[in-house]
PDB file with one MODEL, atoms N, CA, C and O in Angstrom:
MODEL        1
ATOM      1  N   UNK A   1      -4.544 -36.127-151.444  1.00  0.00           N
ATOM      2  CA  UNK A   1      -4.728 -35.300-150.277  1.00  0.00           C
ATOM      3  C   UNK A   1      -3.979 -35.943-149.108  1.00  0.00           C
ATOM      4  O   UNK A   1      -4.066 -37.060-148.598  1.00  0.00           O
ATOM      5  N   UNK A   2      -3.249 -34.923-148.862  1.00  0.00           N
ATOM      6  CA  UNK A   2      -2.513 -35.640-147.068  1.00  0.00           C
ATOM      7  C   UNK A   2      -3.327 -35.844-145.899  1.00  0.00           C
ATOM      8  O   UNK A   2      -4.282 -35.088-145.720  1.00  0.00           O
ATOM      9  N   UNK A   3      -3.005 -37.035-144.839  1.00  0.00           N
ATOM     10  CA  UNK A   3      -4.340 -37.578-143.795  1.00  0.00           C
ATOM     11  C   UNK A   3      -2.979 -37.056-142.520  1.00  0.00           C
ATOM     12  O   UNK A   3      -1.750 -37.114-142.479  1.00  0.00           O
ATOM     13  N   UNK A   4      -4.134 -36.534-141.583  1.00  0.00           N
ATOM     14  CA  UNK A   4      -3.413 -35.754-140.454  1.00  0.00           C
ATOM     15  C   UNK A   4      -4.952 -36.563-139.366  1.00  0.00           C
ATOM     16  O   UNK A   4      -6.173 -36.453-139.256  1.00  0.00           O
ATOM     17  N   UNK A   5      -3.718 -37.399-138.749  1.00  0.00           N
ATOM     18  CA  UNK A   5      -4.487 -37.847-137.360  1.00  0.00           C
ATOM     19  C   UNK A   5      -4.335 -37.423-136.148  1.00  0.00           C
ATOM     20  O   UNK A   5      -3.205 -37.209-135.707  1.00  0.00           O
ATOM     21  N   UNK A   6      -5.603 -37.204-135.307  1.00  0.00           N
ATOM     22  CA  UNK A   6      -5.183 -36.167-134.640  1.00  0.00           C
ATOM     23  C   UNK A   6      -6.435 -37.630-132.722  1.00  0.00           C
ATOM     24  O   UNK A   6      -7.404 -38.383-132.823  1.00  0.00           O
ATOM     25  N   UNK A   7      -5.896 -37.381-131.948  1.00  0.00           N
ATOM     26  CA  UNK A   7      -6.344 -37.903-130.521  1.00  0.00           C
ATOM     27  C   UNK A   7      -6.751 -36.820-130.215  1.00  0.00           C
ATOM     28  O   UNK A   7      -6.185 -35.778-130.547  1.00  0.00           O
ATOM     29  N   UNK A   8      -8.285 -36.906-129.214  1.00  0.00           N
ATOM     30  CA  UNK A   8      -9.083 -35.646-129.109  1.00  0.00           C
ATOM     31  C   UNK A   8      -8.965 -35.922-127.847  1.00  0.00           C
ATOM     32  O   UNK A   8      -8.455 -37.013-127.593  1.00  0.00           O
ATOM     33  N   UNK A   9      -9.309 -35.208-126.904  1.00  0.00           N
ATOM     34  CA  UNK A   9      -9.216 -35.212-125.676  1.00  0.00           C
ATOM     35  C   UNK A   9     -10.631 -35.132-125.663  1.00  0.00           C
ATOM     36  O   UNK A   9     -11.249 -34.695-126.633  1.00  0.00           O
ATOM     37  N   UNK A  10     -11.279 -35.595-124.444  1.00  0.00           N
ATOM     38  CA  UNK A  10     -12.544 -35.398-124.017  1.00  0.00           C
ATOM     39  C   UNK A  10     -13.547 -34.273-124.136  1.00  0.00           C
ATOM     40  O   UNK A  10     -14.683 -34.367-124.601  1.00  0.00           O
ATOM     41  N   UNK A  11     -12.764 -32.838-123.486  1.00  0.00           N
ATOM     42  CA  UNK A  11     -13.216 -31.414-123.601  1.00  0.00           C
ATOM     43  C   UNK A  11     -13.262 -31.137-124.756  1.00  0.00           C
ATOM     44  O   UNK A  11     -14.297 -30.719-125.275  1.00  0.00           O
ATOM     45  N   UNK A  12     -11.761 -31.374-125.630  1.00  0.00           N
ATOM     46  CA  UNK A  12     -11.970 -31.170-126.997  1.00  0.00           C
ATOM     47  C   UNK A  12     -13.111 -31.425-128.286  1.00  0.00           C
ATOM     48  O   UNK A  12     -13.729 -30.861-129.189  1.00  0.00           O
ATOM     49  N   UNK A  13     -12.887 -32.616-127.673  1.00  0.00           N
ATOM     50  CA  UNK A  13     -14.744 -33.650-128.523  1.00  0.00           C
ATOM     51  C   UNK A  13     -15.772 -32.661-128.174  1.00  0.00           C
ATOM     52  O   UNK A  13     -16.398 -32.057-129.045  1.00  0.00           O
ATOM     53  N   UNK A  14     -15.983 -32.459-126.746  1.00  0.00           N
ATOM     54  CA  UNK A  14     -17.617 -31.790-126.416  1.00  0.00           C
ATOM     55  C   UNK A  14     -17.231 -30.008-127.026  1.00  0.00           C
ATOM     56  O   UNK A  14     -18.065 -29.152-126.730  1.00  0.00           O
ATOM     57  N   UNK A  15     -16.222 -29.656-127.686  1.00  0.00           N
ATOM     58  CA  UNK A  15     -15.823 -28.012-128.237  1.00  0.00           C
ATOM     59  C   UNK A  15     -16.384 -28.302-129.708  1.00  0.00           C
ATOM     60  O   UNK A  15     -17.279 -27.770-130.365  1.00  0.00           O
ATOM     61  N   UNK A  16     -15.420 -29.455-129.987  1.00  0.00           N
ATOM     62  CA  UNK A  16     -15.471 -29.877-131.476  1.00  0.00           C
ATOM     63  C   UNK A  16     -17.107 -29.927-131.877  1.00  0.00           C
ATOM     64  O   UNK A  16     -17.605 -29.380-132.862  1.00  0.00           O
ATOM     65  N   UNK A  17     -17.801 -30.708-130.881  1.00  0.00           N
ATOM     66  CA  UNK A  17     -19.157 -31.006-131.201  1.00  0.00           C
ATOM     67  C   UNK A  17     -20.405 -29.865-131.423  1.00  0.00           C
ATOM     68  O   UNK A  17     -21.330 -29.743-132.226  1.00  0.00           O
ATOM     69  N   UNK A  18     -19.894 -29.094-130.238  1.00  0.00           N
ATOM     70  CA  UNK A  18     -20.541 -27.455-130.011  1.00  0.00           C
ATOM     71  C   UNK A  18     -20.375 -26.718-131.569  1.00  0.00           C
ATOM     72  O   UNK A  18     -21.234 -26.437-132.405  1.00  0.00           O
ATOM     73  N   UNK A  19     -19.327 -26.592-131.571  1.00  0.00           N
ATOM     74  CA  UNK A  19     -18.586 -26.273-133.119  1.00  0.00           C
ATOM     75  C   UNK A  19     -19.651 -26.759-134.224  1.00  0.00           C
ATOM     76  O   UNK A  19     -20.174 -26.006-135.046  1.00  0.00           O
ATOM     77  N   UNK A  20     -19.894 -28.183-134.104  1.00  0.00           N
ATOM     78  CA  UNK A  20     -20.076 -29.128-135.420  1.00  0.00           C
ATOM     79  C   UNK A  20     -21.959 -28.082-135.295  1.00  0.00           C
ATOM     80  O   UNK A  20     -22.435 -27.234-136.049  1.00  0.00           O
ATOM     81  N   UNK A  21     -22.307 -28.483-134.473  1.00  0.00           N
ATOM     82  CA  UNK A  21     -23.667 -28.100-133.859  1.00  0.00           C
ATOM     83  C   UNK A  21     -24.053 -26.626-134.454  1.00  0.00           C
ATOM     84  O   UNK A  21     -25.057 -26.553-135.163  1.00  0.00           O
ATOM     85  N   UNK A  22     -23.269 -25.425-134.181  1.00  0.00           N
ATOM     86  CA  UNK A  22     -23.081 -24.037-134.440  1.00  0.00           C
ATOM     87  C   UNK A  22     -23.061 -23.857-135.752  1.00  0.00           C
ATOM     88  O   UNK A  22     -23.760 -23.007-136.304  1.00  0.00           O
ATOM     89  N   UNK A  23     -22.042 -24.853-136.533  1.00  0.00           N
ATOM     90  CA  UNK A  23     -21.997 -24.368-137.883  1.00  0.00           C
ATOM     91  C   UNK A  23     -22.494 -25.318-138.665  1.00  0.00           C
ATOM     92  O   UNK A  23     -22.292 -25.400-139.877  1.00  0.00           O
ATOM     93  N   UNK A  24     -23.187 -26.096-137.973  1.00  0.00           N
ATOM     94  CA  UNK A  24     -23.895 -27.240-138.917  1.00  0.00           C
ATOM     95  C   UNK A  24     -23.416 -28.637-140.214  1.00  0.00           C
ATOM     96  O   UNK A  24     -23.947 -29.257-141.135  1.00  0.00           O
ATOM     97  N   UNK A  25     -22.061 -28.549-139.487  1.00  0.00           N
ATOM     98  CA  UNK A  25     -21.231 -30.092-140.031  1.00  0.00           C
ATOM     99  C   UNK A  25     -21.680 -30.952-139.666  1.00  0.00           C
ATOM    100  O   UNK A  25     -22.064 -31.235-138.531  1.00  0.00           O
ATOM    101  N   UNK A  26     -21.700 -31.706-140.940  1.00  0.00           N
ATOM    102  CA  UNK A  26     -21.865 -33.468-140.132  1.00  0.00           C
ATOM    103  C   UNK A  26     -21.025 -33.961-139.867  1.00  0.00           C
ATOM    104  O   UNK A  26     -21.284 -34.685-138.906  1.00  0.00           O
ATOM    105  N   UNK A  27     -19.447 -34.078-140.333  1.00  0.00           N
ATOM    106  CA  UNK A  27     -18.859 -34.827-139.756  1.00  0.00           C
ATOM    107  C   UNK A  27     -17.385 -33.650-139.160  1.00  0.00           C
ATOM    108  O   UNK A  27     -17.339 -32.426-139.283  1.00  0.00           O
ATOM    109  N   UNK A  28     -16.562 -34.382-138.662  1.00  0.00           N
ATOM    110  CA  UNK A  28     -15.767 -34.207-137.987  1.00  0.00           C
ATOM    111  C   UNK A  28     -14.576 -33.484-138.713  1.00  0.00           C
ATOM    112  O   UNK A  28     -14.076 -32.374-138.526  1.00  0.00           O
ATOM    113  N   UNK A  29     -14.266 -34.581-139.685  1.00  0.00           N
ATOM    114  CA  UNK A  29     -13.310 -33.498-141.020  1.00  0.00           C
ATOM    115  C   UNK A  29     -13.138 -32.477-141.581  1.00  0.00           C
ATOM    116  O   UNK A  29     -12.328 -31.897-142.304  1.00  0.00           O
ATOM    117  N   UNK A  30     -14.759 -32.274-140.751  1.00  0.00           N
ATOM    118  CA  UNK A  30     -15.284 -31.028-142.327  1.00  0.00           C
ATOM    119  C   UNK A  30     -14.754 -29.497-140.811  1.00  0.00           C
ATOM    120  O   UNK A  30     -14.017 -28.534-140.606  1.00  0.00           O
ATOM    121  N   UNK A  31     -15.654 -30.210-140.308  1.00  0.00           N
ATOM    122  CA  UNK A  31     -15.177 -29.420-138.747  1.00  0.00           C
ATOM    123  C   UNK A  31     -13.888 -28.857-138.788  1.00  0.00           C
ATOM    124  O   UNK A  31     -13.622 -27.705-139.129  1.00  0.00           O
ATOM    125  N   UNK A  32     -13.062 -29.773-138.404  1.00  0.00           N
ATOM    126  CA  UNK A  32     -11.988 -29.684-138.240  1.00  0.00           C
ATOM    127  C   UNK A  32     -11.371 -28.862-139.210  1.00  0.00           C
ATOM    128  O   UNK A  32     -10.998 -27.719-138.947  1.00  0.00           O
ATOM    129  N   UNK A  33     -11.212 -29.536-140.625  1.00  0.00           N
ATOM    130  CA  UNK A  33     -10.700 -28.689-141.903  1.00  0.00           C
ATOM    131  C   UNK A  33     -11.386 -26.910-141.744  1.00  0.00           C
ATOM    132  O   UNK A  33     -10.647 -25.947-141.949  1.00  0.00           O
ATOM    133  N   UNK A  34     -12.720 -26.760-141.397  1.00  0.00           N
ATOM    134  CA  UNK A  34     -13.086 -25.493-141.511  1.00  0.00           C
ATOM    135  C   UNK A  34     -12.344 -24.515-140.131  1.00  0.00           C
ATOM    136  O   UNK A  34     -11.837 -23.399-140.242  1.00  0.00           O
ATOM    137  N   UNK A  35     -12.435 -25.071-139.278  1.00  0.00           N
ATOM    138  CA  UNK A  35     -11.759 -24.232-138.147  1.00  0.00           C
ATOM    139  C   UNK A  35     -10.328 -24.718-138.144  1.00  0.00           C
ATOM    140  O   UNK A  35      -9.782 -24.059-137.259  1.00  0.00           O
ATOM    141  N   UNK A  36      -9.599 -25.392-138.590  1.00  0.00           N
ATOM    142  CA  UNK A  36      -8.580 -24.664-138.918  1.00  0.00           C
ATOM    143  C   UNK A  36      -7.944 -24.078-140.293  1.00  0.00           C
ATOM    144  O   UNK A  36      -6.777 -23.689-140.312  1.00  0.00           O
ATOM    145  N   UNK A  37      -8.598 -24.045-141.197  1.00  0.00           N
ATOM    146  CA  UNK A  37      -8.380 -23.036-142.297  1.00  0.00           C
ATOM    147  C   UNK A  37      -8.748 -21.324-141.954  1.00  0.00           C
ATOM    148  O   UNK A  37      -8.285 -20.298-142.451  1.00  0.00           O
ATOM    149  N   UNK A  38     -10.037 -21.594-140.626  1.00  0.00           N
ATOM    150  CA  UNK A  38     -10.385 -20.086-140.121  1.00  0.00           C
ATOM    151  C   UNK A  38      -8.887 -19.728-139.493  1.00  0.00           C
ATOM    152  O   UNK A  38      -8.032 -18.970-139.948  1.00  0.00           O
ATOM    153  N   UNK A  39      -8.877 -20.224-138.756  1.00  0.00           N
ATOM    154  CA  UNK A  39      -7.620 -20.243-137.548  1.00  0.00           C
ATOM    155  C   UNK A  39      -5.997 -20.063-138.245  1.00  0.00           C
ATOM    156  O   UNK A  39      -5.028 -20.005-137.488  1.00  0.00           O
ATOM    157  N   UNK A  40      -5.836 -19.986-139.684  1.00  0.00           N
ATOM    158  CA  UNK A  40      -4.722 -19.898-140.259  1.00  0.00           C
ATOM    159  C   UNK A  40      -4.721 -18.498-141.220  1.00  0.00           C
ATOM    160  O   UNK A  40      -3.812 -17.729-141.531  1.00  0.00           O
ATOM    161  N   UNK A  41      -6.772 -18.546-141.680  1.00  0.00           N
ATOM    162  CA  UNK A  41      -6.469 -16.828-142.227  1.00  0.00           C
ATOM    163  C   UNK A  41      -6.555 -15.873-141.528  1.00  0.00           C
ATOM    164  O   UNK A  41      -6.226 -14.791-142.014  1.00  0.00           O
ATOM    165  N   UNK A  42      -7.003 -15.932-140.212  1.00  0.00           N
ATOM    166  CA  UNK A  42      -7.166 -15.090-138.783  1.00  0.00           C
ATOM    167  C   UNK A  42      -5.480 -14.606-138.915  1.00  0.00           C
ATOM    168  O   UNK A  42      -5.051 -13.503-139.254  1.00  0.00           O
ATOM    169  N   UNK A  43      -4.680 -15.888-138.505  1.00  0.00           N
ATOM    170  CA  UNK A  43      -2.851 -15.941-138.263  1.00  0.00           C
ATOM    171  C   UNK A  43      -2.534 -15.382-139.589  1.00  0.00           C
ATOM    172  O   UNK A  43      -1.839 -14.377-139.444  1.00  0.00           O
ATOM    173  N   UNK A  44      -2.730 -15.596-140.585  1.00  0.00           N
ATOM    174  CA  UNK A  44      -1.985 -15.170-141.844  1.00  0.00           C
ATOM    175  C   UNK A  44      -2.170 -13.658-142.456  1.00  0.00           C
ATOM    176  O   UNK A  44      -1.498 -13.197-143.379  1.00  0.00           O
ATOM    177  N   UNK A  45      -3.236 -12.971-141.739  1.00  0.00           N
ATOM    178  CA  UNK A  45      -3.980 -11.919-142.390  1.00  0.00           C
ATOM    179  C   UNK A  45      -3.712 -11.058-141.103  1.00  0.00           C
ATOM    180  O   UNK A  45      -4.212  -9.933-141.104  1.00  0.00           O
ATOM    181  N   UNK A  46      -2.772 -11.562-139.682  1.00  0.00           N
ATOM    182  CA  UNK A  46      -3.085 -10.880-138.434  1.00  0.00           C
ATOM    183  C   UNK A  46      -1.299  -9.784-138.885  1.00  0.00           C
ATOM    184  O   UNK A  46      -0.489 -10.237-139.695  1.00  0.00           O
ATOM    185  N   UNK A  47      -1.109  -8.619-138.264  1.00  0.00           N
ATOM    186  CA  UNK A  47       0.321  -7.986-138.126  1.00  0.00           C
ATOM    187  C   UNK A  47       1.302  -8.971-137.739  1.00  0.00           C
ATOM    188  O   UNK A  47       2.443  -8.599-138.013  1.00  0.00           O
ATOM    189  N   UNK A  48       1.231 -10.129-137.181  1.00  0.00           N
ATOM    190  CA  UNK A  48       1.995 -10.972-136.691  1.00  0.00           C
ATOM    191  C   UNK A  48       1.810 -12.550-137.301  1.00  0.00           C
ATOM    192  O   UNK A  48       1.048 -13.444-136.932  1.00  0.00           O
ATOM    193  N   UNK A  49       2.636 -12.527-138.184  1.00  0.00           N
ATOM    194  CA  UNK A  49       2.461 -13.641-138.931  1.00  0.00           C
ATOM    195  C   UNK A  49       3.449 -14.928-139.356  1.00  0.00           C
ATOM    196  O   UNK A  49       3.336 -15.771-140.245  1.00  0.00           O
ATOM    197  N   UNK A  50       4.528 -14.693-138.267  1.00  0.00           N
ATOM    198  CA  UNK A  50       5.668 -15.864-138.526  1.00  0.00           C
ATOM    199  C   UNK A  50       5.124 -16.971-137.970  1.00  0.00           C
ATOM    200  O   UNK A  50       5.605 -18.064-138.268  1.00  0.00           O
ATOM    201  N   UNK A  51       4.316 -16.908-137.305  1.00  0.00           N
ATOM    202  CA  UNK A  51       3.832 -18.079-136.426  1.00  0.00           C
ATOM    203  C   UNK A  51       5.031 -18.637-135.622  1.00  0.00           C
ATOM    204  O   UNK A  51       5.463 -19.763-135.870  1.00  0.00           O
ATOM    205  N   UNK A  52       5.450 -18.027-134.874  1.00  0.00           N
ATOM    206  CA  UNK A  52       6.217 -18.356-133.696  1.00  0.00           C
ATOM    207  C   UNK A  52       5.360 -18.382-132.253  1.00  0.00           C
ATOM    208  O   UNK A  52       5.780 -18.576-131.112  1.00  0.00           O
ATOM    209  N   UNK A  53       4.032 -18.119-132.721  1.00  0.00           N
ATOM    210  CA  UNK A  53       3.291 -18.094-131.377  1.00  0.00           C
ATOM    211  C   UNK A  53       2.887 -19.565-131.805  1.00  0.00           C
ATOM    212  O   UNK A  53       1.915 -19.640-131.055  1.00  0.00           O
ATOM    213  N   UNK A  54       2.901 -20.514-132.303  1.00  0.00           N
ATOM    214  CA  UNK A  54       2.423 -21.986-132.411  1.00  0.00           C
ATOM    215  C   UNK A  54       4.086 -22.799-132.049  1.00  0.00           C
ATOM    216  O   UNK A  54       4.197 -24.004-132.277  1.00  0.00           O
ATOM    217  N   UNK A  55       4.886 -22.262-131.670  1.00  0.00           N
ATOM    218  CA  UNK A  55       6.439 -22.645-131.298  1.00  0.00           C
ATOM    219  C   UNK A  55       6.275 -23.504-129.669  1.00  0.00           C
ATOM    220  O   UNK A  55       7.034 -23.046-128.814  1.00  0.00           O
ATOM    221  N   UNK A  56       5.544 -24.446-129.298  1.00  0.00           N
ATOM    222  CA  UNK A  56       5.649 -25.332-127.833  1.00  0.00           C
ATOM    223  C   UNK A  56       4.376 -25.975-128.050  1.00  0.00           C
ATOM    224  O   UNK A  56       4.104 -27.151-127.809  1.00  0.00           O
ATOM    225  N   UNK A  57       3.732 -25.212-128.460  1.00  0.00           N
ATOM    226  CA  UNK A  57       2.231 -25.643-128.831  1.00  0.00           C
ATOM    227  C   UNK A  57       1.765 -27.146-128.514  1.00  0.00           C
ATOM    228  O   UNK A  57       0.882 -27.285-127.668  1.00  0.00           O
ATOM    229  N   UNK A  58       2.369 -28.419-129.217  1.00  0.00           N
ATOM    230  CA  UNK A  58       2.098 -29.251-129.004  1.00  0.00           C
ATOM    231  C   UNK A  58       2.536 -29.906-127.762  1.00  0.00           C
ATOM    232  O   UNK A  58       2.129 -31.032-127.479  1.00  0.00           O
ATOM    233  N   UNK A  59       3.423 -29.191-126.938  1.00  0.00           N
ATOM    234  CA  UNK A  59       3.917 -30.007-126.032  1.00  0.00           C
ATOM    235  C   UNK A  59       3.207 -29.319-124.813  1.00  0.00           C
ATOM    236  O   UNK A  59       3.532 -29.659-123.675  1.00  0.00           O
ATOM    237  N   UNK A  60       2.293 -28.406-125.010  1.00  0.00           N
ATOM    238  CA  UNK A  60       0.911 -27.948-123.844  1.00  0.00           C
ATOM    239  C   UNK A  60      -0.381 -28.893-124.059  1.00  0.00           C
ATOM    240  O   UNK A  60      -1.415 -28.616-123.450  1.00  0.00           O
ATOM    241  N   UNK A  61      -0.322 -30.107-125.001  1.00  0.00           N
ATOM    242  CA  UNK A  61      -1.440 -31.177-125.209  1.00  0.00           C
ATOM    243  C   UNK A  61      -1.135 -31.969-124.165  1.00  0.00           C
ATOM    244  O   UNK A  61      -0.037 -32.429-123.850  1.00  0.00           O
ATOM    245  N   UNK A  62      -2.200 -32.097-123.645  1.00  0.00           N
ATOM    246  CA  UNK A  62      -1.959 -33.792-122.846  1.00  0.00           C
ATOM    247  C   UNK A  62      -1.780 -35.332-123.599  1.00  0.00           C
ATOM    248  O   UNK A  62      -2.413 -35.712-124.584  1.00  0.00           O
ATOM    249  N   UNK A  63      -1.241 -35.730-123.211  1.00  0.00           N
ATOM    250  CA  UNK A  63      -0.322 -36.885-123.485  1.00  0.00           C
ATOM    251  C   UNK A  63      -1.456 -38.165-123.422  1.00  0.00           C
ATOM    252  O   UNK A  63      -2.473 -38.169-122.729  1.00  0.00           O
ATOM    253  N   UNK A  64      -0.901 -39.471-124.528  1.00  0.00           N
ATOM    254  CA  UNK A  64      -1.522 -40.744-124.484  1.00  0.00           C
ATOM    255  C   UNK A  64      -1.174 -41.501-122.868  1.00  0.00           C
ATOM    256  O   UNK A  64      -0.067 -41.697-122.368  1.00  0.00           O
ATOM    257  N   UNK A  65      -2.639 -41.845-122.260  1.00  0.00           N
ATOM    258  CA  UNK A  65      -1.893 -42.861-121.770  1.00  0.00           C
ATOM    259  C   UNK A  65      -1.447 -44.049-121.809  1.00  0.00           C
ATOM    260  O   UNK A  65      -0.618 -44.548-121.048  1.00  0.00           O
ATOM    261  N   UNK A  66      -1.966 -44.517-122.663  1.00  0.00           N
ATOM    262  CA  UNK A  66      -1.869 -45.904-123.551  1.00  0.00           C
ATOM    263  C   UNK A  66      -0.888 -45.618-124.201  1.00  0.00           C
ATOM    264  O   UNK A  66      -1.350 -45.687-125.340  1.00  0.00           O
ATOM    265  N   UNK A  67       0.167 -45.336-124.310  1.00  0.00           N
ATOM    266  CA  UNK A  67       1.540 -45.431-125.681  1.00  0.00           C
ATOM    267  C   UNK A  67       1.415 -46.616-126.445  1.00  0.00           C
ATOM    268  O   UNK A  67       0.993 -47.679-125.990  1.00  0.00           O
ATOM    269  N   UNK A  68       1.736 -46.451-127.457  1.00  0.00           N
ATOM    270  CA  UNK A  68       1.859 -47.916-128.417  1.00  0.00           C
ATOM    271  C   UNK A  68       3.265 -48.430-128.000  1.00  0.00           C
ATOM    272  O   UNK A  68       3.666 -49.577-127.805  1.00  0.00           O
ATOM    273  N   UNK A  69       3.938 -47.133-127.918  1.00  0.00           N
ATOM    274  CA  UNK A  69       5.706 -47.225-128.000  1.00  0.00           C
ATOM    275  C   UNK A  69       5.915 -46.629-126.437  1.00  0.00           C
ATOM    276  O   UNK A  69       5.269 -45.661-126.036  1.00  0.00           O
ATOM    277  N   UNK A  70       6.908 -47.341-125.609  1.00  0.00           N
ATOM    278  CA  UNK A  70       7.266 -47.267-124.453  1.00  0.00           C
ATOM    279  C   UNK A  70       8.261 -45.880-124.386  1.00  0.00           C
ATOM    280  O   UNK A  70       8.338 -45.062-123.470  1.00  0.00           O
ATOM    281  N   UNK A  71       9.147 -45.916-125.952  1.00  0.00           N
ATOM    282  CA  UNK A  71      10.017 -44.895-126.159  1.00  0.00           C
ATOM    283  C   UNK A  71      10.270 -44.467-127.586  1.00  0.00           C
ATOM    284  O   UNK A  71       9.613 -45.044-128.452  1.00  0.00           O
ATOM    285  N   UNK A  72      11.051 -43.625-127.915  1.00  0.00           N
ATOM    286  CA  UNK A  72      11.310 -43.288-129.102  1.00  0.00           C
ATOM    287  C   UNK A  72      12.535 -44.585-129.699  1.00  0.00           C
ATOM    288  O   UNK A  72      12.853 -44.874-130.852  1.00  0.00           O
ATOM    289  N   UNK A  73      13.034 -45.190-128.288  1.00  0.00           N
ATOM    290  CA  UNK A  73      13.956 -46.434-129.325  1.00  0.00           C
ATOM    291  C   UNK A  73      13.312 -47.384-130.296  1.00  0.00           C
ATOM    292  O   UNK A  73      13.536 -47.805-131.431  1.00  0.00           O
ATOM    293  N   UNK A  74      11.959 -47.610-128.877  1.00  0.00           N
ATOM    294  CA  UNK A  74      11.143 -49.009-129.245  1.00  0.00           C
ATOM    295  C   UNK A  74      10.828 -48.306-130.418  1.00  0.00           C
ATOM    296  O   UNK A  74      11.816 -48.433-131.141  1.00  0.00           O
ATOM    297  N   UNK A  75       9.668 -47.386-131.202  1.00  0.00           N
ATOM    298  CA  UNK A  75       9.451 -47.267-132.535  1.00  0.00           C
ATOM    299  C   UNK A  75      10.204 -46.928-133.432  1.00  0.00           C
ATOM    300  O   UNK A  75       9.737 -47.059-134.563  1.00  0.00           O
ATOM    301  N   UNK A  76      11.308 -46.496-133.344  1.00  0.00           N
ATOM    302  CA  UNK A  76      12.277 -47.511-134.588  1.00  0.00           C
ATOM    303  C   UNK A  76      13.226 -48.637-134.496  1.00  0.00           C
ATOM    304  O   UNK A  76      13.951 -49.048-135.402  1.00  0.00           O
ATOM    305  N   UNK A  77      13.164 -48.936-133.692  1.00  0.00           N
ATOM    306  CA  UNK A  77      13.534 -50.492-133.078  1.00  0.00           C
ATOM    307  C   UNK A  77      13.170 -51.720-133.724  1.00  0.00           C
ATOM    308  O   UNK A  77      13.807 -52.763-133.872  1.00  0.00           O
ATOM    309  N   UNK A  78      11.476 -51.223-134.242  1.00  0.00           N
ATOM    310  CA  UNK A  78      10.592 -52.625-134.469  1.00  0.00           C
ATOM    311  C   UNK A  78      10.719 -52.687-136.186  1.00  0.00           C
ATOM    312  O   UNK A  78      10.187 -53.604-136.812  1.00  0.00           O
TER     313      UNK A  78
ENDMDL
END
């Protein structure tokens, strides 16, 4: 099975948790794995299905402030 790590933002945690709470997960994986498998047959089953509406997507997340890497040189640099 492939591992997808993901940094939660604060709001996100207290959604995620509401979530966990609502549908009665214990942990976080299960969470996660279930709302977004919902969230892909919603997209896959909708008239509009290239998923070009997930096209910037990640770059509307807020950002680490802690970087490990100063830049994209430094991590392949090292």
């Amino acid at each position: 099975m492939a591992q997808l790590n993901l940094n939660l933002t604060p709001q996100f945690k207290k959604d995620l948790e509401k979530y966990m709470k609502h549908r009665g997960f214990k942990t976080k994986s299960e969470a996660l794995r279930s709302a977004l498998h919902e969230i892909v047959l919603m997209i896959s089953t909708s008239k509009k299905s290239d998923f070009s509406s997930w096209l910037g997507a990640g770059l509307k997340a807020e950002t680490r402030q802690n970087r490990r890497f100063k830049s994209e040189d430094d991590l392949w640099g090292a």
